[in-house]
N, C-alpha and C positions, 0 to 999 in steps of 0.2 A: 104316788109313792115317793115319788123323787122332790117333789117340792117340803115334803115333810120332812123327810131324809135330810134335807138341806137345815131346816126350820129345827130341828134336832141337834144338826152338829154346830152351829150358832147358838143355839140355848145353852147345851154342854159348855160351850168354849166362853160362854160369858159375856159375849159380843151384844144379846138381846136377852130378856128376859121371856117368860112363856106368855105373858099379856099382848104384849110386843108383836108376838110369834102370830097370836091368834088374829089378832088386829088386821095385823097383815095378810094372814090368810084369807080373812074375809074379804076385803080389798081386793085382794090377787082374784076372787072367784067372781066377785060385782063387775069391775073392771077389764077381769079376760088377762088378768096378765101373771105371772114367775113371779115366786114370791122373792126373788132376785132384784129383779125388776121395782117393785113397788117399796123395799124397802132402799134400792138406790134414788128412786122416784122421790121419797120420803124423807132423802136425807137423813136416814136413820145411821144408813151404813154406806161408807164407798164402794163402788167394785175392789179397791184393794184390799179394802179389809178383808171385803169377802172370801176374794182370791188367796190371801195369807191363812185364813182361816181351815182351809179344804187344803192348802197344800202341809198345814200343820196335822188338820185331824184324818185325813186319810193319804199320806203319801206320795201325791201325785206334784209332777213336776213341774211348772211355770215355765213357757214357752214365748219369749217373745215376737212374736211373728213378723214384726219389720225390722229385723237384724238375720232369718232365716229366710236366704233361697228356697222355696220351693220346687222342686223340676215338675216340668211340664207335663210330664208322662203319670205323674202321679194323680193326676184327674181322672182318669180311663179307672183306677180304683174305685173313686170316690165319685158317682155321680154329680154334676151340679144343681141337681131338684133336692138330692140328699143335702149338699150341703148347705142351701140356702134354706132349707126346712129346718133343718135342724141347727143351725150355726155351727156347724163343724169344717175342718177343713183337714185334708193329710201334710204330714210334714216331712217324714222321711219312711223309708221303705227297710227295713233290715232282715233280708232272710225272712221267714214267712209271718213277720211281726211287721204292724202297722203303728207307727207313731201319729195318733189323732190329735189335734188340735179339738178344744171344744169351750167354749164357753159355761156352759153348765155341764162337768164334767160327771153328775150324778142322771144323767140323763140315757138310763140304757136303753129306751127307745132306739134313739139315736147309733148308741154301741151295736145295738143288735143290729139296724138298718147296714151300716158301714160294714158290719163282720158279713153280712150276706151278699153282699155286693163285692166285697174285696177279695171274700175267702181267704180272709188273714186272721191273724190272731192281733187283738187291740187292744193297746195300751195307749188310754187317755193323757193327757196334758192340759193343762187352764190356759187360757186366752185371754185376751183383755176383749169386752165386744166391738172398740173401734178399729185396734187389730186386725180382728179377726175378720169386720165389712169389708176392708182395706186389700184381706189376705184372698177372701174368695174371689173378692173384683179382681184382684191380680190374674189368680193362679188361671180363673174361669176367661177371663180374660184371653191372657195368653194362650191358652189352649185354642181360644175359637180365632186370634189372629195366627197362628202357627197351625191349624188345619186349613184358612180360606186359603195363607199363603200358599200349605202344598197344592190344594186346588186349583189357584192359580198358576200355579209353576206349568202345573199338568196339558192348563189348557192355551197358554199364553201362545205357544206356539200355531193352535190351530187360526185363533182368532182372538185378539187384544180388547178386543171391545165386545167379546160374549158376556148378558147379560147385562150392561148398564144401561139397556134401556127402561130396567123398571122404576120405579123412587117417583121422583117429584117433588117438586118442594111444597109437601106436606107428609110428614113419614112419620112413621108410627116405630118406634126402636123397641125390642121386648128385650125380656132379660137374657142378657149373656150373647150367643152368638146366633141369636133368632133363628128363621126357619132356614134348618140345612140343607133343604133344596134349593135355595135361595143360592143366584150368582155368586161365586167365590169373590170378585171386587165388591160386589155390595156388601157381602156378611165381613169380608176385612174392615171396610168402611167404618159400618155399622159399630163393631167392635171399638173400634179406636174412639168413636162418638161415646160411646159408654160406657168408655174409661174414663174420657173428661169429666162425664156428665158426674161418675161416680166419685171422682176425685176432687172433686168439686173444682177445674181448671175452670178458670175465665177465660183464656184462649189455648187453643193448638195451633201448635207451631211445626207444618210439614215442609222440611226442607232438603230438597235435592242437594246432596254431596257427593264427590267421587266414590265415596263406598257403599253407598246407596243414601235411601230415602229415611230421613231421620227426623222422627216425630215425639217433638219437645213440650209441655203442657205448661201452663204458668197456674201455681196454684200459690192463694196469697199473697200475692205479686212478686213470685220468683221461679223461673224456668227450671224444669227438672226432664233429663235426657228418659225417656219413655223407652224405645226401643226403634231399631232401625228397619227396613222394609228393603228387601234384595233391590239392589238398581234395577232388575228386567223388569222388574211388576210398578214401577214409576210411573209408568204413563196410562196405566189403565187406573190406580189410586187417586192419580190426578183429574184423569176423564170421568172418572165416577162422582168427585166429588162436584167439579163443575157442571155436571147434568143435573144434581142434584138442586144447585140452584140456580139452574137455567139459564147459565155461559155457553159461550161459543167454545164448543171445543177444539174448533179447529184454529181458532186466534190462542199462536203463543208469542206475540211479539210484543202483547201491547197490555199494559196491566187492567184487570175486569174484576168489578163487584159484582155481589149476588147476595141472595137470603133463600132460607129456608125455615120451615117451624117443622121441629118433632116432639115426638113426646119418649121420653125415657124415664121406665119407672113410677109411672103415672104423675111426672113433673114432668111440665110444658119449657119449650125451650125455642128463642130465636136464636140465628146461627145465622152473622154477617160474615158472608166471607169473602176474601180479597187474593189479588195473583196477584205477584210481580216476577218480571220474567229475570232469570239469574245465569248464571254459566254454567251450570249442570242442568239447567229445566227450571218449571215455575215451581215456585216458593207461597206455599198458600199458609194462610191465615185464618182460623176460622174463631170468632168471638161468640162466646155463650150468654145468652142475655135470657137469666129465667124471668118467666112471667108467673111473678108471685105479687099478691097485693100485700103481702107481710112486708116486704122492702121497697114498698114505697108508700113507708110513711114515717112521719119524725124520729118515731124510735126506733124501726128500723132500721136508720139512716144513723143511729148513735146518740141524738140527741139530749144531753142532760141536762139540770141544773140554770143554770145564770144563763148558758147559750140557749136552751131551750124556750126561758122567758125571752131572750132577745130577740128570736126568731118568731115565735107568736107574737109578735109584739110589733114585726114587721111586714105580718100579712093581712095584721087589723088595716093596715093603709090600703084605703080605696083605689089610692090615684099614685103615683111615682113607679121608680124602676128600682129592683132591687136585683141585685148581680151578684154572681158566684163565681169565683175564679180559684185557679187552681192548672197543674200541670195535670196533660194527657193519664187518663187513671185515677187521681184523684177520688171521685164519686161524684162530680159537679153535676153531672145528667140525672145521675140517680135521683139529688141533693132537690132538681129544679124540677120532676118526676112527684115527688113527694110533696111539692109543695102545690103543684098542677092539681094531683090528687086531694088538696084538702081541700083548694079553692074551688074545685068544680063542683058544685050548686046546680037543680032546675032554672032558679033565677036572672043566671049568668051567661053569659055568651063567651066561653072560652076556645082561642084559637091559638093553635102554635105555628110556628115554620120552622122545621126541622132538615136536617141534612146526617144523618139519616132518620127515618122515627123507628126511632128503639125502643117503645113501650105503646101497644094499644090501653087508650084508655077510653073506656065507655063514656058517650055523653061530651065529648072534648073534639071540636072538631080541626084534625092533623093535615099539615102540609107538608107535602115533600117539597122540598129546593131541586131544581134542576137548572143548573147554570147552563147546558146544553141547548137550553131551548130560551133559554130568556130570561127561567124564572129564579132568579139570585133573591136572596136575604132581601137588599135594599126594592129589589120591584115587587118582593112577595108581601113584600108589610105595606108598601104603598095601598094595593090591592086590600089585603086584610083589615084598613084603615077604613075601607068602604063598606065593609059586613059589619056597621054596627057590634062590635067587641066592645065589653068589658075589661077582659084580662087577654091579655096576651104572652107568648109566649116563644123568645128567638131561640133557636137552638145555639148560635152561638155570633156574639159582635166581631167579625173578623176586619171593615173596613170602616173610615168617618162615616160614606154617608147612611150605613144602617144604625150606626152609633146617632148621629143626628136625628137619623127620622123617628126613631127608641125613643129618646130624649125628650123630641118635641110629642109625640104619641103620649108620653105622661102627662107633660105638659097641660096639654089639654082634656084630660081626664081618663086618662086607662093606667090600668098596672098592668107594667112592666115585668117581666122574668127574663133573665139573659144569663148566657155564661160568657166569660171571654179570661183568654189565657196572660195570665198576670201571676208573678209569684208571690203576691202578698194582698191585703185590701187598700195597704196605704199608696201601693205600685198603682196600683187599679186607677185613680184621678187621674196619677201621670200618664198612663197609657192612654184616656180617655183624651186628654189634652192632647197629644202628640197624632192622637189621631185626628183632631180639630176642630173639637166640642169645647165650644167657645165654658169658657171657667164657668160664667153665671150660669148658663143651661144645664152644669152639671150642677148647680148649687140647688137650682129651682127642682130639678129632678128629679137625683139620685135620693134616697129615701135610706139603703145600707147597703154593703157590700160583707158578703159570706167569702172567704179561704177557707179550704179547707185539705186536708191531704189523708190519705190511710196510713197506719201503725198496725204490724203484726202485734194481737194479743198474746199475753205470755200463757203456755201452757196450763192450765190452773191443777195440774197433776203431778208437775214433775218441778216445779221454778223452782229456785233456790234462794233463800235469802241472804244477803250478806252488808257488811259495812262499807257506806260507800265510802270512793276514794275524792280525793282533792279535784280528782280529774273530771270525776264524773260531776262533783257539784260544781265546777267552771263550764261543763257542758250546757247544764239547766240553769247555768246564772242565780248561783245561790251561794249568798255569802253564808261562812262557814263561823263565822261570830254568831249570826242570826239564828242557822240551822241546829249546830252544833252535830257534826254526821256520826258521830261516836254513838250518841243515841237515836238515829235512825236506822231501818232497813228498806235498802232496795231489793229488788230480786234480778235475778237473771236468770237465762235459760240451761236446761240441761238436757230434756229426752229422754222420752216414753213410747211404750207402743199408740199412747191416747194420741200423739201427736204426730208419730211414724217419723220421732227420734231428730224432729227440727228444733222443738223447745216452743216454737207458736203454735195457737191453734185460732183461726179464725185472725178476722180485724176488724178495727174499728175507724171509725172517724177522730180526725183533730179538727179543730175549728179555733177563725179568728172570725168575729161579725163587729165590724165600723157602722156605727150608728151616725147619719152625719147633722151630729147638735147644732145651735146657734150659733156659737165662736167657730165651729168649724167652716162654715158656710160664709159667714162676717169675714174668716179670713180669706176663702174661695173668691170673694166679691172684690174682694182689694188687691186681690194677683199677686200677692204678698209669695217670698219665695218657697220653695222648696223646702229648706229646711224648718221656716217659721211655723209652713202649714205641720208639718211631721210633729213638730213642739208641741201644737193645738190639740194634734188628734190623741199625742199619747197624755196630754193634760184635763182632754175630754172624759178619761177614766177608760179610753178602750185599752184592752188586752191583748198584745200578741199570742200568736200560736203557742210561744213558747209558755206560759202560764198554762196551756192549757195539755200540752204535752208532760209538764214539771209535776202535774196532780194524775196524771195518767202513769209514772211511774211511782209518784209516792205510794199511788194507790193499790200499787204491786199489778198493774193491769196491762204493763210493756215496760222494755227495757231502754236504760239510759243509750245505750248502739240505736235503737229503733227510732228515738227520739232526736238521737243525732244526724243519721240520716234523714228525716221530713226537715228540719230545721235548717241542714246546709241548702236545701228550694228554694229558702225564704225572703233570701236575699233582696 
């Protein structure tokens, strides 16, 4: 009744026609999905239209939900089976009236479920549905970190360390604040794991301060304050999480790694985590590393266009090394991950030496580095030189002689994969030289070198376009004869619920790939200096980053700020 109801007030309003309407019902009924759904699926209609559409033809209010607090207390209303079932969420309480958040706000199911559970009287509001993910993950959230808390308050006094002996590093995370008979530090724990997960952070950041325990999330590569945890409950948060990946928890003097795998939401996930000891307590670090084979592969990873041919183009090579550099974050793991992934074949004998291994890959046989015992980069390839390899794979060239022994390993017939930390590919020779890879060994070699860096994407719901300024075409190095910017648009950000009011949503890859041609090489041979060689490479026809950042904002896809930032790396 409701999806018709919907399918109705769309036909009236002009937005679809009745062919349109039917079309899509059938779809919504083959499919299993809202005829909501299938016609944003369809690009027939946006959620805003939609949204504009219901709050025209019946009244109802538009609520943005990452501009509104929700209090805490307001979940004991509103189950969280209700409102993950239904996409609903409450937003405010007034006297015996319930202000509902909803997504499909013709959805009385839902109305009735909420009004039997609350014993209020309900008046709906529209959502946006990323919102509205965003708002449940909060609200539901916080409630089950603000019940482990009191839990723990309760029992901290008898005994600091009741319950962390369950877990293990293989944990299984369920929605929301899992089983509530489950230890109060675990289901805290837990919680704060499935905020990350759900916010899509790449790391949490738990840091002991004077006022307590303060847990900061990096999502899209920018840290955002989460919420703080009372100073008493410190050291059981902290003990729970190093049990979890099998630390010493009675070492806090001296900084200790660990892993763990969970699963959240039926998405698998590694979790590196690191202490360093501070002057209020350790300070941990926990890294999310999902294990998805959708992002480890070229287009996963961004790849398009020119750089895309260049990079197929550089794994057709049998024999040389081919390196990716880039600062800490970047995606260089990712980048060298992806390409492990295409080259592994039954045919092939693929070996890596990693420090850490941050991706199982089936069929690829992984090494850990352990400097503690002997086995460094340079004695682990010597060794791997002996297993008959193919392709190989450094986790990263940090000294000459793993850089040398890389080198001569191509040499003599294997591909190479490395990363090493350089801020450009032109940097990259230098750095190689300086480490004392004689010039000819890097000419006979090296085969191309990949930079690359991430750019927050622009919102594609809320960007705005506008005229650029003089400023901003001196950023991207474009002269204003050539361009003429009166008749171009850029965009820039502004903030939406879709984006939860940043202006990005998601990122992507920049790249520069140095292909190293004949003249380049002719010049490597002749030790020719520094700036001749620089001449060669940009005469060779390669591309800085900066071209390829300049077509990423014409293309409205990030902003001329976003682009200025990667760029000042490049140095």
């Amino acid at each position: 009744m409701a999806y018709r109801q919907l399918g109705q007030i769309l036909v009236s309003a002009g937005e679809i026609d009745e062919e349109t309407l039917q079309a899509a019902l059938e779809q919504g009924k083959r499919e299993g999905k809202r005829l909501g759904e299938v016609l944003k699926d369809n690009g027939t209609l946006t959620e805003r239209q939609i949204i504009d559409c219901l709050k025209l033809q019946l009244g109802v209010d538009f609520v943005d939900l990452t501009k509104v607090k929700i209090p805490v207390d307001l979940a004991e209303l509103v189950p969280k089976n209700i409102a993950r079932t239904y996409n609903v969420v409450p937003v405010k309480l007034n006297g015996s009236t319930l202000f509902l958040a909803m997504v499909d706000p013709l959805n009385f199911k839902a109305i009735e479920a909420v009004r039997n559970s609350s014993k209020k009287r309900i008046i709906p509001m529209i959502a946006t549905t990323t919102a509205m993910e965003m708002a449940i993950s909060t609200l539901y959230g916080n409630e089950s970190v603000n019940r482990a808390i009191d839990d723990l308050e309760h029992v901290i006094g008898s005994s600091a360390i009741v319950g962390l002996q369950n877990g293990g590093n293989d944990t299984i995370l369920g929605d929301g604040d899992g089983n509530d008979q489950a230890a109060p530090a675990i289901r805290l724990v837990n919680s704060i794991l499935e905020r990350g997960a759900g916010n899509g952070s790449s790391d949490i950041h738990i840091e002991p301060r004077a006022e307590g325990l303060v847990i900061r999330m990096r999502i899209d590569g920018v840290l955002h304050d989460i919420l703080t945890v009372p100073k008493k409950l410190q050291n059981s948060v902290i003990s729970r999480i190093k049990i979890m990946v099998d630390m010493d928890i009675a070492e806090k003097r001296i900084p200790q790694d660990g892993r763990a795998n969970v699963r959240v939401k039926g998405r698998d996930f590694d979790l590196r985590v690191s202490t360093l000891p501070t002057k209020y307590g350790e300070k941990i670090v926990i890294r999310f590393l999902e294990k998805s084979a959708a992002l480890l592969t070229k287009e996963g990873i961004g790849l398009t266009g020119k750089y895309l041919d260049e990079y197929n183009r550089l794994l057709k090579n049998a024999n040389g090394v081919i390196l990716l550099c880039g600062p800490t974050g970047s995606g260089k793991s990712t980048t060298m991950y992806a390409m492990i992934n295409e080259l592994n074949r039954e045919e092939v004998n693929v070996v890596t030496l990693e420090d850490p291994i941050e991706y199982d890959i089936n069929g690829v046989n992984q090494v850990q580095v352990n400097e503690k015992v002997g086995m460094t980069f340079a004695n682990g390839l010597r060794s791997i030189l002996r297993q008959d390899p193919d392709i190989i794979a450094v986790g990263e060239i940090r000294d000459g002689e793993t850089a040398e022994i890389a080198m001569r390993s191509a040499i003599t017939g294997h591909l190479v994969l490395s990363t090493i930390h350089t801020n450009s590919a032109i940097t990259t020779i230098d750095r190689l030289i300086d480490l004392g890879v004689e010039p000819y060994i890097i000419n006979s070699a090296v085969k191309g070198i990949i930079s690359q860096r991430l750019v927050r994407r622009l919102c594609p719901y809320c960007k705005k376009e506008y005229t650029p300024t003089a400023e901003d075409l001196d950023v991207l190095e474009m002269d204003p004869q050539k361009y003429q910017p009166e008749k171009m648009r850029f965009y820039k950000r502004a903030g939406c619920p879709e984006c939860m009011n940043t202006g990005y949503k998601g990122r992507i890859a920049v790249f520069e790939i140095l292909t190293l041609t004949a003249d380049i090489k002719e010049k490597l041979r002749d030790k020719v200096s520094t700036g001749e060689l620089r001449k060669a490479i940009m005469d060779s026809g390669f591309e800085p980053m900066m071209v390829n950042c300049r077509k990423l904002v014409m293309d409205g896809v990030t902003t001329v700020d976003e682009a200025s930032r990667v760029l000042s790396t490049t140095d």
